[in-house]
C-alpha positions in Angstrom: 69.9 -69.8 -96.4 67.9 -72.9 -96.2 69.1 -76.9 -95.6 70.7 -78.5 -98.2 69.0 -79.8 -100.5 70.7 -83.2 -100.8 69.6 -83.2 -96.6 65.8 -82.7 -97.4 65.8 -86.0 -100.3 68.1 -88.0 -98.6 65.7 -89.5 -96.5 62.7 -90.3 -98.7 65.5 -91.2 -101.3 66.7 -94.2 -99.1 62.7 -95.2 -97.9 62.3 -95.4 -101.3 65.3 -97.9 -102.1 64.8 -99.8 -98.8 61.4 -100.4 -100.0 62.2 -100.9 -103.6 64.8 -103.7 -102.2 62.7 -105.7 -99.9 60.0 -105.8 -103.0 62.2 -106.9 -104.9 63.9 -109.7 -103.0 60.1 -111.1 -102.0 59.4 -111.6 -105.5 60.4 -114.9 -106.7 59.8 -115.1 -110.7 61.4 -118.4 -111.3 59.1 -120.4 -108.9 56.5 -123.0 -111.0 53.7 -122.6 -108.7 53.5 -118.4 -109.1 53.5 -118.9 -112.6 50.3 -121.9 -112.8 48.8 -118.8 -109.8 47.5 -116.5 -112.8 45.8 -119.5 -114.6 42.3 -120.5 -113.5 42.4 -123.1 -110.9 40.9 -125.4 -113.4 43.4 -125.5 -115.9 45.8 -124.9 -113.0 45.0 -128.2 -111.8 45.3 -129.5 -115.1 48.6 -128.9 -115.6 49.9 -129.4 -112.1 48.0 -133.2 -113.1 49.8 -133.6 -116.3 53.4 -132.6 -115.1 53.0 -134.9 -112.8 51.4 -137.4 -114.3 53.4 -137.2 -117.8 57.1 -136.5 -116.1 57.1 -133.3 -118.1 60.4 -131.5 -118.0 60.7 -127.8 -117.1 60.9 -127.1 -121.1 57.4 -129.6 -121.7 56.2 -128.1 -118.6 56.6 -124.8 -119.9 55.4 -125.1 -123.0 52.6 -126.8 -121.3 51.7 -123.9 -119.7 52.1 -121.4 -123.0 49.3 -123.4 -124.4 47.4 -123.5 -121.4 47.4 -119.5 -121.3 46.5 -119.4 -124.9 43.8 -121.9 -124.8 42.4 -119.8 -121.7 42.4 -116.4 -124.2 40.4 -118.6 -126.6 38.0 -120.0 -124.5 37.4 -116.0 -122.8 36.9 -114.6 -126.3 34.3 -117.3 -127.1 32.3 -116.6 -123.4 32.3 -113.1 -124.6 31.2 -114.0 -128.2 28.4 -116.3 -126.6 27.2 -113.5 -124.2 26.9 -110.9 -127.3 24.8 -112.8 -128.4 22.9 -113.5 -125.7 22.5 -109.8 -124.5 19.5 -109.1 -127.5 17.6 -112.2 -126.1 17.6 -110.9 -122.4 16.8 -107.5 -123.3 13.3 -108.9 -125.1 13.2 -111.0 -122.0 13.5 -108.0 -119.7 11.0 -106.2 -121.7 8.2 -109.0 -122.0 8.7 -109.3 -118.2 8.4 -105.7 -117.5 5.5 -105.4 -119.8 3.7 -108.3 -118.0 4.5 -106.8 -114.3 3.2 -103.4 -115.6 -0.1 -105.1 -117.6 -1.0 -107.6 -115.4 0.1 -107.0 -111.3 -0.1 -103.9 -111.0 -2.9 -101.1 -110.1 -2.8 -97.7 -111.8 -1.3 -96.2 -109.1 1.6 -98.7 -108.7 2.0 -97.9 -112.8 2.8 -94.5 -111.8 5.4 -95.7 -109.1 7.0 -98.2 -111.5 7.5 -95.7 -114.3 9.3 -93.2 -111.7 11.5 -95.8 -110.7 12.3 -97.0 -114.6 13.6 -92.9 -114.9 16.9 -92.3 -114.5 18.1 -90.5 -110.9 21.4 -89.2 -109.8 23.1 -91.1 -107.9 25.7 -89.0 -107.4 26.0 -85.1 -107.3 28.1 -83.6 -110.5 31.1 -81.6 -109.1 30.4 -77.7 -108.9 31.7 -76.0 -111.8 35.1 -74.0 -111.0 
């Protein structure tokens, strides 16, 4: 008959609460400065500024920071809007550009080269079939 089999999952049992434990006592989730650390450092130093500047209690200060984080969403979802819209006018870029590298620069026999290098390659191997 084998060890016990408490014996063989006691061990990684208490590596894995030892290590739970110290993770959790290095987090600190009530400290002000982690919680401006996930805004950008400009609005980050926006706020820091107008806590300071405004005496903003913990309750302003929070709020403060609520609208911050929102206002940040906002302002990503209109980058992302403004690139969309962008991406058609680069592509026709891309292409008038391409089209005057191929038509103007190059020699037939760098045409050749250019076209193999606009085909797609592998860059990596598929995996073998099992």
């Amino acid at each position: 008959m084998g060890p016990a089999p408490w014996k063989r999952i006691l061990l990684p049992a208490l590596v894995t609460f030892l290590a739970g434990f110290l993770v959790g006592q290095s987090v600190s989730f009530d400290s002000p400065s982690e919680i401006l650390e996930e805004l950008p450092a400009d609005l980050r130093s926006y706020a820091e500024g107008m806590i300071g500047a405004l005496a903003l209690d913990s309750n302003q200060a929070n709020d403060l920071r609520i609208l911050l984080f929102e206002y940040e969403r906002k302002r990503g979802n209109l980058l992302e809007q403004q690139m969309a819209a962008v991406d058609s006018e680069w592509t026709s870029l891309d292409q008038v550009f391409e089209s005057l590298l191929t038509n103007r620069i190059l020699r037939a026999d760098q045409r050749l080269l250019a076209a193999d290098l606009r085909k797609p390659h592998t860059v990596a191997p598929s995996a073998p079939p099992r």
